[in-house]
N, C-alpha and C positions, 0 to 999 in steps of 0.2 A: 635566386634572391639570397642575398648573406644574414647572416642570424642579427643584426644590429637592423636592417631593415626591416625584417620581421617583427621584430619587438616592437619598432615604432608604428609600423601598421596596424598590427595588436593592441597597441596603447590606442593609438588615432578612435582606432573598431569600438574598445569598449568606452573611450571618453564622447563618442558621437551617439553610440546606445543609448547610456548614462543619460544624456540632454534630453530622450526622449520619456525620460522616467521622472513623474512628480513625486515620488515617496521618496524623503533622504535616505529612511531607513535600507530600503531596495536599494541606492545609487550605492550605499555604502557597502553593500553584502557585493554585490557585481564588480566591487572595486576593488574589495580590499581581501575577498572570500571565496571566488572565481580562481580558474582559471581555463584557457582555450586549448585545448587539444584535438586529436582526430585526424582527420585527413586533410586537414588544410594546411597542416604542418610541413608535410614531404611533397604538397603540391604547391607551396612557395616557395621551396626548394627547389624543385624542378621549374618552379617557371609556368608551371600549370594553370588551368583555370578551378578555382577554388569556388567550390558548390555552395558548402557552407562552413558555417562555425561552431563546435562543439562547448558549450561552455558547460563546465563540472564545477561544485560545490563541494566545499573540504568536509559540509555536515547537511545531515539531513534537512535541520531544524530552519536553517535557515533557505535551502532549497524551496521547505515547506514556504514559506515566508514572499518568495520571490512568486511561486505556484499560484498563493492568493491572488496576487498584485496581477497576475496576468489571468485570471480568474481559467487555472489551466487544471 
């Protein structure tokens, strides 16, 4: 898969998550505070089957925030 359809499935991934979330404040932290790495990265590259999704938070706080919402 080339790096321009990855970003678009990425985007697709976290705009179809987002839908599933009624707090703005969360849709906003997942949107604009996120980001997806891991193995799903060099296994769209290879054309592999991708397991899962790694999503990271650039801060705790808001981690914390998203933890609530998922009562995790």
């Amino acid at each position: 898969m080339k790096s321009k359809q990855i970003v678009k499935l990425l985007k697709g991934l976290i705009d179809n998550f987002c839908e599933t979330i009624t707090d703005e404040k969360v849709k906003e932290i997942i949107k604009t505070k996120t980001f997806i790495s891991g193995g799903c990265i060099p296994s769209m590259i290879l054309n592999e089957f991708v397991n899962d999704f790694d999503f990271y938070f650039y801060d705790k706080e808001d981690a914390d925030v998203v933890k609530r919402y998922f009562n995790i």
